[in-house]
N, C-alpha and C positions, 0 to 999 in steps of 0.2 A: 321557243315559246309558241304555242298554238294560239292561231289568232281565233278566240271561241267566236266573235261577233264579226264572222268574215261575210258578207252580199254574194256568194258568187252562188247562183240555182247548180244544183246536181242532181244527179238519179241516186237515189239511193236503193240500194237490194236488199238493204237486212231485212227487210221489212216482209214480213211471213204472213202465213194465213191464221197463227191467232197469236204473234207474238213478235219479235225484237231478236233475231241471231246471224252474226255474221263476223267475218275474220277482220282480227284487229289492225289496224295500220291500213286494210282498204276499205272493207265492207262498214266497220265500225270505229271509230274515232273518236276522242274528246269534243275534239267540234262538231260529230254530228250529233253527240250526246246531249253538247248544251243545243243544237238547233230542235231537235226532239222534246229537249223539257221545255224550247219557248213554243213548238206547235202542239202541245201538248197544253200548255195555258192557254193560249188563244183559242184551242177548239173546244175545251172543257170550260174554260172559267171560272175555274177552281181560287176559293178564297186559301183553303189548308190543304197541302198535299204531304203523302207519310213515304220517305225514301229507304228504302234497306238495300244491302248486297249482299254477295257469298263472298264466299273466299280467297278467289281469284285475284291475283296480284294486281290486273288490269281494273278491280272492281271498283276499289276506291275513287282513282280516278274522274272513272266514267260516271260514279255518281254525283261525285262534284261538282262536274261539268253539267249534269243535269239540274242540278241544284242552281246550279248560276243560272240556266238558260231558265228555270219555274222563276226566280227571285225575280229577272231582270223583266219577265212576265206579270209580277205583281202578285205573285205567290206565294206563302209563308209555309216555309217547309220544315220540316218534321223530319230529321233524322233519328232512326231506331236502331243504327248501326251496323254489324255483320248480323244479316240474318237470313233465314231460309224464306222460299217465298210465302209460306204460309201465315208467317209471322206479321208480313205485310198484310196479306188478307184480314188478317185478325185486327191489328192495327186500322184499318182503314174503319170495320164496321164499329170497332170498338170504342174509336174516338169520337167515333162520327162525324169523320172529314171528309172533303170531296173527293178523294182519289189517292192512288198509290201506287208506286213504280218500285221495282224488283228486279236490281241488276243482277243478273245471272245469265251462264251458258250452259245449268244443271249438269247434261251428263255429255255434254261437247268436248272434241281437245279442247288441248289447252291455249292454242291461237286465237280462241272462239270467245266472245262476249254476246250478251244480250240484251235482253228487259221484259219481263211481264207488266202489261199494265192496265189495271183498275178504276173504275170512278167510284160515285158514292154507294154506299155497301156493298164495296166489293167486288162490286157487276164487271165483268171481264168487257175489256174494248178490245174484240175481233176485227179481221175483216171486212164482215157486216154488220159492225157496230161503231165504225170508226177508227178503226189502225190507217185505212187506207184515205182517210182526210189530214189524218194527221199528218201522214207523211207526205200527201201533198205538201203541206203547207211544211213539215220541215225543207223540202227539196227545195222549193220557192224562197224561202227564207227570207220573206219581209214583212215584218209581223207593225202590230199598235205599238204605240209607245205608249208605257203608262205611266201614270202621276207621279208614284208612289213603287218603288222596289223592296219587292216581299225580304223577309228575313229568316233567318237558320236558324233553329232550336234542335238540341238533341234530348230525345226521352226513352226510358227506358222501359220496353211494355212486357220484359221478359215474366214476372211476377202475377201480372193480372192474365198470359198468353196461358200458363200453368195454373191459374186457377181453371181460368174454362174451359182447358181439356178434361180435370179430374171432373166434370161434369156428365159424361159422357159414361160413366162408370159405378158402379159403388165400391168404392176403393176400400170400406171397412169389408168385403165378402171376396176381396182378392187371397186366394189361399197363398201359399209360400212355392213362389215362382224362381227361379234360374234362367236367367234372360242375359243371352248374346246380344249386346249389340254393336254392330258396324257402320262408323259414321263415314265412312271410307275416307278422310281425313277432310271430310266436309263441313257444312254449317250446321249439323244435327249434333254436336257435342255438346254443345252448350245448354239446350237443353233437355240433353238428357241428365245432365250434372243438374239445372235445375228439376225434374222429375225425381230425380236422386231426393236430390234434400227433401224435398215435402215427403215424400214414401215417410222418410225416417223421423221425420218430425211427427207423423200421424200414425206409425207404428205398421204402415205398409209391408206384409212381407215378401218383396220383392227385389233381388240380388241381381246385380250388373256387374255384365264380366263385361269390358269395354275392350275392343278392337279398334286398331288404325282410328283413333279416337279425336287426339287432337288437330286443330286444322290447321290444314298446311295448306297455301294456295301451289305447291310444287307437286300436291299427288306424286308424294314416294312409290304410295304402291298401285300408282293405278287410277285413271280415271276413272270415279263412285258410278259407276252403272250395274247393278244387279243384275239386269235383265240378260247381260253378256254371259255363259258360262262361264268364264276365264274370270270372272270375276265372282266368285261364290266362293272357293278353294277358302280363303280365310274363313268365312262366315262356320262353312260346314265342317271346318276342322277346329275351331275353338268349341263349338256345343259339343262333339264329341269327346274333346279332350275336357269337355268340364263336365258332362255327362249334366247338360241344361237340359231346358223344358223347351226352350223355343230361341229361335235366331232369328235377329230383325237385319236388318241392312237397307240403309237407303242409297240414294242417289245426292250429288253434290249440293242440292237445295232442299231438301228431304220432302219435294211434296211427292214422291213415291215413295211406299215402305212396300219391300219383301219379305217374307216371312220360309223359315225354314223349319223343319218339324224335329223332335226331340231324337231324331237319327242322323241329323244333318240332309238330312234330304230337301230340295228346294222344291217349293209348294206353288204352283204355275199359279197367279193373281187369277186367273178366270176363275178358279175355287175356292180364292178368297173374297170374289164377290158374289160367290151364291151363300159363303156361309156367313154372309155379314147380312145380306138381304134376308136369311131367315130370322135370323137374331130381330131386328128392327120390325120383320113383319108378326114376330111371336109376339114384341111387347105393342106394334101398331098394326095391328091385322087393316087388311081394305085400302093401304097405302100405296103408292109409286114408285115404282124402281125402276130407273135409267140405268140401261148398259148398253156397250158399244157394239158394231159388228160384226168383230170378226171373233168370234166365240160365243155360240150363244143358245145353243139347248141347253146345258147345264141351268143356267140360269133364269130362262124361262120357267122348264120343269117345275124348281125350286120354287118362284116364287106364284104359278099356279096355284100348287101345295098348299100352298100357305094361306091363300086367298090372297095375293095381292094381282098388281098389274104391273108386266113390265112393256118397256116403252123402248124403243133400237133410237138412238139418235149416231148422228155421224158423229165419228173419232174426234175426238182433241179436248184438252180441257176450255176452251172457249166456247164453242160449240154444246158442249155437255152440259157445263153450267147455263147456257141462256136454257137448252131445255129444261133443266130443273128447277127454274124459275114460272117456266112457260106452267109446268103439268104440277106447282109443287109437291115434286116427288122429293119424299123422307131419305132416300141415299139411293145416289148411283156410284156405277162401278166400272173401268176399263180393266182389262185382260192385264195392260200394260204396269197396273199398280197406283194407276191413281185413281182414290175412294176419295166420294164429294158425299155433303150434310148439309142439310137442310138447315141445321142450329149454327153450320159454320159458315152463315150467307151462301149455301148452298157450292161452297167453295170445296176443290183437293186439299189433303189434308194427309200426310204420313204418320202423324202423331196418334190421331183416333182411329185406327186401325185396328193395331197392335193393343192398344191398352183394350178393346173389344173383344178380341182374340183372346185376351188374360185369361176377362174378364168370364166368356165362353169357356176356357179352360177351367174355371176357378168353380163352374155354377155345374158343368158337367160331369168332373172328376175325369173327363178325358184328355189324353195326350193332343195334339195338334192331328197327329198321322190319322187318331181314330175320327179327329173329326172331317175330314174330307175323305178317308179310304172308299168308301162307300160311293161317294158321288164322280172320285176319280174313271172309278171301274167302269158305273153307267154311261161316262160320256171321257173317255182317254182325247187328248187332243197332240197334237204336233210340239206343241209350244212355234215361238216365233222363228220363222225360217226368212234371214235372206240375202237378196239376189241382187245386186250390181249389172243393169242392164245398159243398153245404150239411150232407149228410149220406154220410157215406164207408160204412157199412155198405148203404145202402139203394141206394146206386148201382152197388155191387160183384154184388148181387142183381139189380139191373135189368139190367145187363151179361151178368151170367148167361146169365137168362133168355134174351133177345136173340140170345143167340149157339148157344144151345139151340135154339130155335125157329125160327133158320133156317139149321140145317145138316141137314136131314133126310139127304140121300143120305150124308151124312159126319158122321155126329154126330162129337163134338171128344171128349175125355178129357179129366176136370175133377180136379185136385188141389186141393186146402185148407191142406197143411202148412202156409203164410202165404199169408193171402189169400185170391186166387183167379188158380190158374195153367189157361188152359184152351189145348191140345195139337190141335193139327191135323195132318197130313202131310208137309205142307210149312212151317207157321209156329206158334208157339206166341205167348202173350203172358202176364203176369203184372201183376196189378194187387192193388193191398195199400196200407191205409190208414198212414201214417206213425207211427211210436213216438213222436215227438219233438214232430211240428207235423201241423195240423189242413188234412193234401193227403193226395192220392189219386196213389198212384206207380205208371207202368205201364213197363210195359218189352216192346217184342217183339223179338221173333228170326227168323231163316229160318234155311233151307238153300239156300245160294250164290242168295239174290235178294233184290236192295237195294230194286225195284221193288215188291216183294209188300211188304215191309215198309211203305214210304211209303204205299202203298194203305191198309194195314191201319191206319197210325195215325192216318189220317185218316178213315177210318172209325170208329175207336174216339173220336176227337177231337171227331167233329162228335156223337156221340151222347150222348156224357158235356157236350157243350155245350146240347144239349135238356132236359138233366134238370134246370139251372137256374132 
């Protein structure tokens, strides 16, 4: 029996730069679960807090114990059950509670646990918003005592979560769609069974062929990350084999969705965030669009076009969201697959993606492929490349250097907002040590040349392999 209300100070690691992940039995535990949800009522002061989890065998648990440590806090908590994080997001602005935690290790093994967590609308506790008080005061572990010990309610928000997605759409002008999709035996099944039902109750002509569907916290086939090639092979061979319109695929908590095009071809998210930023900027011209880093003429271009403004904030969904607050910019977008909204407390979101995408499909009469062919060609990118160093700060410096030192007739243009993004004429590239796991992420880009690109990463590839 774990003793959840133990006195003894420790260091805790899981504790990230905008979120809660680390290995079970050391890094993360039921009792640091419950000391987390009592430093987490003592820094917040939260009267209602909303609990979900995924799928993960460990998840239940550790919510529990978070539950104990809110209640013993003086917190009245709100269980929503197995859910994805987004569902919390929604939850949180929807009830209008003070806060909301989100046990998850999305697309981590399976040794791996976490938490996303939230205050009032939603607002992400980063870093520099407070993760890093909190977990003081878990480490410390001596909290108030309060009068009165909160209590556990469980509600069920799956019904009002599917109304205010179909929001987001005009569902009577969705034409008759063939839609793959892959919950990789995550927390997205559920609803997409609820999207099912309303479609059919409203006469939606829209057909789900369902893959690796129901959730299994044992990932039979594979921990749900899309972004790995090895893990697409299902996605791109059921739309072929059903000869669909389009393939969705998330990740273990679905606030990524990927999209593959009616060839099974997998569609790099940089492209899905310029064709979501034009959509948004055709029906809100003069708006804001937040995108990340490490990909980003495409998407500048695009939203020029359109008359809007885009804004580079650094990588991560904490970071993004306080921008999108900061500039209230209508949607940003990462490379990586997670799209944030302005209507969804400016939150990621897997869900409104794809039904966008349809919905684009449904207004254009084009395929998926015709709709980004075009803007592929202008701006071809790498997709994500990476590398296992020994040390990710000292290589991103020697990289530098390296590329300083030998462009004299062209010196490059160096950015920092994450990482290190260095700017040439013709190609840029962007390299950034990972928030999550101990690799080195590069990414490059051109201007219409696929050739210069495969030079360049192999040039980038053989030098970061000397530094070994």
């Amino acid at each position: 029996m774990v003793n959840l209300q133990s006195h003894t100070q420790i260091s805790l690691t899981c504790f990230k730069a905008y979120d809660i992940r680390g290995k079970l039995g050391t890094e993360l535990t039921e009792e640091i679960a419950y000391r987390i949800g009592r430093a987490y009522a003592e820094y917040i002061n939260p009267k209602y807090v909303v609990l979900g989890a995924d799928i993960r065998h460990s998840s239940e648990g550790l919510k529990m114990a978070l539950a104990n440590g809110l209640m013993d806090g003086g917190v009245d908590v709100i269980d929503i059950g197995m859910t994805g994080t987004e569902e919390v997001y929604f939850a949180t602005f929807h009830l209008g509670v003070d806060g909301g935690i989100e046990v998850t290790a999305s697309h981590n093994p399976l040794d791996y646990n976490g938490m996303k967590l939230v205050k009032k609308g939603a607002r992400p506790i980063s870093g520099d918003t407070g993760l890093h008080d909190i977990q003081k005061l878990a480490e410390a572990n001596h909290f108030t005592s309060v009068k009165k010990r909160g209590t556990l309610t469980n509600q069920n928000i799956l019904p009002a979560f599917v109304t205010h997605l179909m929001t987001y759409v005009a569902t009577e002008k969705l034409k008759p769609l063939k839609l793959v999709v892959n919950a990789g035996n995550g927390a997205a099944g559920h609803v997409i069974d609820a999207i099912e039902v309303y479609f059919k109750s409203h006469n939606v002509p829209v057909t789900f062929i369902k893959v690796h569907h129901e959730a299994n916290g044992d990932f039979p086939n594979g921990i749900p990350n899309p972004l790995l090639p090895e893990n697409r092979h299902a996605t791109a061979k059921a739309v072929i084999a059903h000869q669909a319109d389009m393939g969705i695929a998330w990740d273990g908590d679905f606030d990524r969705c990927f999209l593959f095009d009616e060839h099974g071809e997998f569609i790099e998210g940089y492209y899905i965030v310029g064709l979501l930023a034009a959509a948004f900027l055709a029906k809100h011209p003069n708006e804001k669009i937040i995108h990340d880093p490490r990909l980003i003429w495409n998407t500048v271009d695009i939203v020029k076009n359109h008359g809007g403004k885009a804004i580079m904030s650094k990588t991560g969904h904490a970071f993004i969201k306080e921008r999108m607050r900061v500039e209230n910019a209508i949607y940003g977008g990462e490379m990586s697959a997670h799209h944030y909204f302005r209507d969804f407390a400016y939150c990621d979101s897997g869900m409104i993606p794809w039904l966008l995408v349809s919905e684009l499909m449904s207004q254009t009469g084009k395929q998926l492929s015709q709709l980004v062919a075009e803007r592929i060609a202008l701006y071809p990118c790498s997709g994500e490349i990476n590398f296992k160093v020994a040390n990710v700060a000292s290589a991103i410096s020697a990289i530098q250097a390296y590329f300083e030192n030998n462009s004299e007739n062209n010196p490059p243009t160096l950015d920092f907002t994450d990482g290190l993004s260095v700017t040439f004429a013709n190609w840029r590239f962007n390299l950034r040590g990972s928030n999550t796991e101990p690799l080195l992420r590069l990414n490059v880009e051109s201007r219409a040349d696929t050739k210069l690109i495969e030079a360049k990463v192999a040039e980038i590839s053989t030098f970061i392999s000397k530094l070994q």
